[in-house]
Each structure stands twice: as structure tokens, then as C-alpha cells.
KENU-296023 format. One line per field, with one value per residue (C-alpha): x, y, z. Coordinates in nm, 4 decimals, padded with zeros to 6 digits. Each point is the difference from the previous one (the first is absolute). Layout:
N
east: (X,...)
north: (Y,...)
up: (Z,...)
END
This chain:
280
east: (01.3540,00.3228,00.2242,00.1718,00.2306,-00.2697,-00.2728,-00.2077,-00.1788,-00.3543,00.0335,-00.3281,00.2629,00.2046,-00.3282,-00.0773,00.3669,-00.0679,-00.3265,00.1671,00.2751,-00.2290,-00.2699,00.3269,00.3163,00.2093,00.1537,-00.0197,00.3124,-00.0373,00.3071,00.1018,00.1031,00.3994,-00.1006,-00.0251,-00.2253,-00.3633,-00.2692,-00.0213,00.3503,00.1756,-00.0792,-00.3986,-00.0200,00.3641,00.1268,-00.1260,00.1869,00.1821,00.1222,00.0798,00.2127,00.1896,00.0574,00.1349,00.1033,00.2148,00.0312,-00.1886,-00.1295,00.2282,-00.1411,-00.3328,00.0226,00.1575,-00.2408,-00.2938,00.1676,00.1025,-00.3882,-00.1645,00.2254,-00.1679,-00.3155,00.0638,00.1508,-00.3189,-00.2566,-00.1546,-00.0494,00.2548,00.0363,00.3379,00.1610,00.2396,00.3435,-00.1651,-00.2782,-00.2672,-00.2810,00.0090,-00.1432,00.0829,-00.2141,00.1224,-00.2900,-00.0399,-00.2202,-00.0907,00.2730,00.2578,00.1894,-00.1273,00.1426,-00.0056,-00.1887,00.0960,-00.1640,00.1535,00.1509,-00.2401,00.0865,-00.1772,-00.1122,00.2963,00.2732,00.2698,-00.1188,00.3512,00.1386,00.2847,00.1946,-00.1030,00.2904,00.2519,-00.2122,00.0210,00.3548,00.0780,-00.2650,-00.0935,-00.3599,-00.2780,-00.1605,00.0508,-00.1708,-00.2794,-00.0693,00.0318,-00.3160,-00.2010,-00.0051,-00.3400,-00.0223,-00.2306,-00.0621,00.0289,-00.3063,-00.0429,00.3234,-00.1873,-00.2921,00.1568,00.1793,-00.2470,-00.1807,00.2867,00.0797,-00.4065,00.0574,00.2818,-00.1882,-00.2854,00.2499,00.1117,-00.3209,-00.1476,00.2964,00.0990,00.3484,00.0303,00.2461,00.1352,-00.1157,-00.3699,-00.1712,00.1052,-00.2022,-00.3165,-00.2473,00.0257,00.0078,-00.3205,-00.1747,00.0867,-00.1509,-00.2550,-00.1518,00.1698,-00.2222,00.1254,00.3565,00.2152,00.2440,00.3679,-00.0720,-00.3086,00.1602,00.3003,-00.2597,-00.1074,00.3209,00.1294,00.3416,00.0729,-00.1163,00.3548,00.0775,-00.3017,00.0310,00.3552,-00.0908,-00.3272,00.2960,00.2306,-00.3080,-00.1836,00.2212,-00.2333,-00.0079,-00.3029,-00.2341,00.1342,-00.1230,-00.3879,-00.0244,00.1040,-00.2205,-00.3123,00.1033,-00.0077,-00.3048,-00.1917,00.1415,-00.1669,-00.3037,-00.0439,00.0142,-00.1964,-00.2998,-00.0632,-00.2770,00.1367,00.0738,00.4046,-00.1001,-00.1553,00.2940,00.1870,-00.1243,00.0042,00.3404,00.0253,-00.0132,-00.2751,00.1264,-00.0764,00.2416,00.2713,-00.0182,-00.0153,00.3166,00.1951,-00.1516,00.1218,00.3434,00.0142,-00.1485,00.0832,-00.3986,-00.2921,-00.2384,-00.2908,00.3270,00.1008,-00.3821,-00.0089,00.2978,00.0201)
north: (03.0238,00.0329,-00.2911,-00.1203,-00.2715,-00.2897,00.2208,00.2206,00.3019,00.1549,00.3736,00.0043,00.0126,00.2883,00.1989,-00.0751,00.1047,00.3565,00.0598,-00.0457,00.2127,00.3296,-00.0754,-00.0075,00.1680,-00.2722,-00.2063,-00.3716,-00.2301,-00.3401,-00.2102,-00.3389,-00.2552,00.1297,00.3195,00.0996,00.3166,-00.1246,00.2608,00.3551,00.0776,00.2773,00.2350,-00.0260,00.0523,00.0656,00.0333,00.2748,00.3281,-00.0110,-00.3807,00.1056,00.2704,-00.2532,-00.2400,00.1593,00.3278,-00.1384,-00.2942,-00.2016,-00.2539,-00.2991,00.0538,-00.0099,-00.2492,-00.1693,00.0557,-00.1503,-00.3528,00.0157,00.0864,-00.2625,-00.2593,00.0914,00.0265,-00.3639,-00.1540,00.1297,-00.0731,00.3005,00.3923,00.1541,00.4306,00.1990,00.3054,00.0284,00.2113,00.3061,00.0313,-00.1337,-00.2997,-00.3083,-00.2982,-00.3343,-00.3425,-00.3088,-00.2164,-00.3617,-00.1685,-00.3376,00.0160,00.1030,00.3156,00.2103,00.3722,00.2610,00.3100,00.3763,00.2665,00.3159,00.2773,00.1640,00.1860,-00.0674,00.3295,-00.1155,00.0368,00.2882,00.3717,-00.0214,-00.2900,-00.1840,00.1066,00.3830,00.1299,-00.2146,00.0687,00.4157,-00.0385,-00.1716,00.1793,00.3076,-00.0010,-00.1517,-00.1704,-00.3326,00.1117,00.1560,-00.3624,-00.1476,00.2315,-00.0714,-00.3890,-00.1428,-00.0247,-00.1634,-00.0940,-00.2976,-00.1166,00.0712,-00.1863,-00.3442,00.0785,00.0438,-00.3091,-00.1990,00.0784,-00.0901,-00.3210,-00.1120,00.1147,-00.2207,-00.2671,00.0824,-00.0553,-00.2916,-00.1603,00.1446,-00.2037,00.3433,-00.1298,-00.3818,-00.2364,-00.0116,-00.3436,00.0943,00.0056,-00.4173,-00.0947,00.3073,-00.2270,-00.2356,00.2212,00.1720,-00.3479,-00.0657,00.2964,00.0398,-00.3469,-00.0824,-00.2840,-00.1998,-00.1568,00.0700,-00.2935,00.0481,-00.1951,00.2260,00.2885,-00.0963,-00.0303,00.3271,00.1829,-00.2238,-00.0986,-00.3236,-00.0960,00.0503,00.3661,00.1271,-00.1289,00.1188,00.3757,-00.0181,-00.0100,00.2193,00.2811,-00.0030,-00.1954,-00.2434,-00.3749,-00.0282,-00.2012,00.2240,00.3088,-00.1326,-00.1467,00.3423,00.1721,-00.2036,00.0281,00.3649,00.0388,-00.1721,00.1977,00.2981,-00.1758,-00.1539,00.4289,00.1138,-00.2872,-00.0398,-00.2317,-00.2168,-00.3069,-00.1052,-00.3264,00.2225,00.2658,-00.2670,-00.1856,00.3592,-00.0551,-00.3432,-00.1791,-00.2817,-00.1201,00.2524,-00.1790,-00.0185,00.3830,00.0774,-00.2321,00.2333,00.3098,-00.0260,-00.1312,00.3709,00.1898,-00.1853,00.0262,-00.1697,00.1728,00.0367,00.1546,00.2222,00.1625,00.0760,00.1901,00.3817)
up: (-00.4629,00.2043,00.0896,00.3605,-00.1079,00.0506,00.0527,-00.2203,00.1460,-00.1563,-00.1250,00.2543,00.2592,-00.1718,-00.0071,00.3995,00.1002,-00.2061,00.1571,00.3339,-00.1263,-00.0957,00.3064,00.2682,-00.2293,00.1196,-00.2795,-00.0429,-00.1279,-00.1096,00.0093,-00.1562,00.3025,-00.1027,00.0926,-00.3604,-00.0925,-00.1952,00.0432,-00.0425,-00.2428,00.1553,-00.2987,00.0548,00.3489,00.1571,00.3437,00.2414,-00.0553,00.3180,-00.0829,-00.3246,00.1261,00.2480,-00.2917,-00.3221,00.1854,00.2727,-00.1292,00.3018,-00.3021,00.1314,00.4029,-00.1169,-00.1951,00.2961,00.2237,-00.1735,-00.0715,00.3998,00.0621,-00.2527,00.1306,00.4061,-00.1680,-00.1585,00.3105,00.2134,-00.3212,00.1110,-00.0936,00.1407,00.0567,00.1038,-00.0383,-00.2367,-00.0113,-00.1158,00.2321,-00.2420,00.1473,-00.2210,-00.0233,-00.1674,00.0048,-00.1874,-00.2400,00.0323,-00.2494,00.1409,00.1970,-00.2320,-00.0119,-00.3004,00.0905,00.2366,00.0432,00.1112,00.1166,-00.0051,00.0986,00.2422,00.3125,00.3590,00.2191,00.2446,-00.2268,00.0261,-00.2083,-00.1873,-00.2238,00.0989,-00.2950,-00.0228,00.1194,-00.1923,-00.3343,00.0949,00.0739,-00.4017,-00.1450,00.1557,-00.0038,00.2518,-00.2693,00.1568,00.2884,-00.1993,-00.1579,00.3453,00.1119,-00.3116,00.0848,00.1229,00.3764,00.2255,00.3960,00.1219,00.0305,-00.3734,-00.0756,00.1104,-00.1546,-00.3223,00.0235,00.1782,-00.3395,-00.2202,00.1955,-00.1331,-00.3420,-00.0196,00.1386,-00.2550,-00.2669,00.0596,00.0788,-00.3096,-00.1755,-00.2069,00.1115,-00.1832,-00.0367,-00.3368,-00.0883,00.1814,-00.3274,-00.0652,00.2978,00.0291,-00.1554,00.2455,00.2643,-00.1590,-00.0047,00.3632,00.1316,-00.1808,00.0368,00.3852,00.0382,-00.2883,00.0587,-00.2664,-00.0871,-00.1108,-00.3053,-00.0925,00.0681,-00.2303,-00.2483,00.0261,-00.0613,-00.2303,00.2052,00.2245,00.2875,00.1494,-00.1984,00.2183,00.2944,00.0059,-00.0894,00.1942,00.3243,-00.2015,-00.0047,00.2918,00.2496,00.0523,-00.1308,-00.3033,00.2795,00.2860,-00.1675,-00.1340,00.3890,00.1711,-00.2832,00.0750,00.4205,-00.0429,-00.1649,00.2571,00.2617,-00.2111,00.0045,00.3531,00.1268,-00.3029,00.0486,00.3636,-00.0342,-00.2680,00.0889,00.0316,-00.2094,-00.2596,-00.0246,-00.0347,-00.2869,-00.1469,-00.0335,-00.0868,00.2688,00.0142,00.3821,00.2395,00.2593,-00.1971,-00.0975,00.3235,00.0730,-00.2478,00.0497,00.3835,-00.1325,-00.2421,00.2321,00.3914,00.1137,-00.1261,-00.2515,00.2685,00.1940,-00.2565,-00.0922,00.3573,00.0922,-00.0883)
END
């Protein structure tokens, strides 16, 4: 299990970075929300050869280094993936993580070159002029490269596996485990309403420890997040059961009035249920 400050991340997600890693040879960093290195350790799977080269051998380290805080604070300012190029020619990419809202790290991809970029490093002449050799350049042709259009396919596919990440909750708060029984009773049995006191019960803590890290973990007030969870389940079920009536769907998920679900589905959702089944 590796740690983000609040957060701690599944090894699942260590194992879905490396299979992107040998499917695309591009290397995936995970950082802590300081920009502090988590996942891989430099020693198990360490820098490209040409960034290698650039860091230790002429001493780049500190630009680098530079360079990605610079890019993970755009990338946090935008909350959005974010791809350059970076002083030595290389493509990279950088996304920041929000779990329920809160910032739990940032991701990099890297160091890959696009079709478009120049035949010679940046640096191959000041590496052959200290060291005499082109074996800068060498490690500059040996990096992975890619067209364009294969560039946003590759991160069109990293931008859902990040998405399928998070959703599949391998990325937790730290204090996710106080409150996952009650979040297992409420979805699996949406249409019975789970009171505060009952579900103090169930974890063993007061009524005001988990409503206070029910908002802590998922951003969302302990009634806020059963009513969008029960809301969102009917939306599932108004396009996956055409011909079920809205009254039925909604007792489904617990709610006996059929006017008053509607009344709060339109206030989660800004059309009415019939509205919602029938638009694409």
C-alpha cells in the first residue's frame, strides 16, 4: 500500500501504471500533492537514458526538477491533464488527482518524443563538447516516439484509467475504512434510508464523528451523499428499464412518493425523470 499524505493508494494501481509502462515504454511518476516522489523508486525503474544523462551528467537535476513543480502547479490550476515539451525536447504529461474533491497527488507521464520534434537533442552538442562522445545523442534516439495522433490516443487512454481508479476507490482517504460499512449498506440496499444514528451504530463511533468524516471523505454531507447515491442510481435505471414505471424505479430506491422523487430528481439532475429517460 503506498501513502499520499491523506490518501492511501492500492498496489493495484502500481501494477496498472507498469503495464502501461511495458505496453507504451513511457514511464509513470506518482507524486505526493508537495510534489514529493511515491511510485516507482528511482532504483527499480529510473529515468530514461537520455534524462538520466541531462541530470547527473550535466547536472540539469535542479531544471528538471523545476520544471515539473511549474507544470503540476498549471496542471492544478486548470484541474486538468496537461502535455508540453520540456527543455530537452522530450513530450510530457502531468494530471493532478482529486479524490472527492481533494487534492491527493499528481501524475506524470514521461519522457516520450512526438514525430515533430527536432532529429538532434537540445543538449548534444554541449554534452560532445564536455565529454567527447555522442552518447547523449545516442540515448536521445533510443527514446519512444510516436505521431500525433498516437500521442492523444495514448493519453486519451490514460486520462480513463485515471478515472477508473478513482472510481474504483483504489485511491482512499485515509480514514475511508471508519465509514465503508456504511457506505456498503447504502448501496447495497438504496431503498432503505439509512439514519445517522443507525449508522453510528454500525461503526461503533458518534453520530457526530461520522458525519464529520463522512464530509471529510467524500466531500459530501452524510445525507447529501445517500441522496445523490440513490439519485444516481435511478438515473441508471430509468435508461436501463424503459418500460418501468418512474413510480416503480423510484421506490427501488427508496422512495415511496413518486412526486416527490421526481421533485428531487429534477432538482439533481434540472429535468424531470420522464425528461431524463428520454433524452440521448
Amino acid at each position: 500500500m503506498l501513502e499520499s499524505m491523506h490518501h492511501t493508494i492500492n498496489q493495484k494501481v502500481a501494477e496498472i501504471f507498469d503495464l502501461y509502462t511495458e505496453l507504451h515504454d513511457i514511464r509513470v511518476t506518482l507524486f505526493s500533492p508537495d510534489g514529493s516522489l511515491i511510485y516507482p523508486d528511482a532504483v527499480n525503474r529510473p529515468n530514461c537514458g537520455h534524462c538520466r544523462l541531462l541530470r547527473e551528467d550535466l547536472g540539469l537535476d535542479s531544471r528538471c526538477r523545476e520544471l515539473d513543480h511549474k507544470m503540476m502547479h498549471v496542471a492544478f490550476e486548470r484541474q486538468d491533464m496537461i502535455t508540453y515539451t520540456c527543455h530537452a525536447g522530450m513530450r510530457e504529461v502531468t494530471s493532478p488527482i482529486f479524490v472527492n474533491e481533494e487534492l491527493a497527488g499528481y501524475v506524470m507521464l514521461g519522457q516520450f518524443r512526438s514525430e515533430t520534434a527536432p532529429v538532434q537533442s537540445p543538449y548534444s552538442n554541449d554534452w560532445k563538447k564536455e565529454q567527447g562522445s555522442n552518447e547523449l545523442q545516442e540515448a536521445y534516439e533510443q527514446t519512444a516516439i510516436f505521431p500525433e495522433a498516437k500521442i492523444e490516443t495514448l493519453l486519451s487512454l490514460f486520462h480513463h484509467l485515471l478515472d477508473f481508479i478513482i472510481g474504483g476507490q483504489m485511491i482512499q482517504h485515509k480514514d475511508y475504512d471508519l465509514i465503508a460499512p456504511v457506505i456498503e449498506q447504502i448501496q447495497e440496499h438504496p431503498e432503505l434510508e439509512l439514519q445517522l444514528d443507525e449508522a453510528s451504530r454500525l461503526v461503533g463511533r458518534s453520530a457526530s464523528t461520522v458525519s464529520r468524516v463522512f464530509k471529510k471523505v467524500t466531500g459530501r454531507s452524510f445525507k447529501q451523499y445517500q441522496v445523490n447515491h440513490r439519485l444516481e442510481l435511478a438515473a441508471v435505471q430509468l435508461k436501463a428499464k424503459p418500460n418501468s414505471p418512474v413510480a416503480e424505479i423510484a421506490m427501488a430506491v427508496g422512495y415511496d412518493d413518486a412526486l416527490y422523487f421526481s421533485r428531487v430528481f429534477k432538482k439533481q439532475f434540472h429535468c424531470s425523470p420522464s425528461e431524463y429517460r428520454a433524452s440521448s
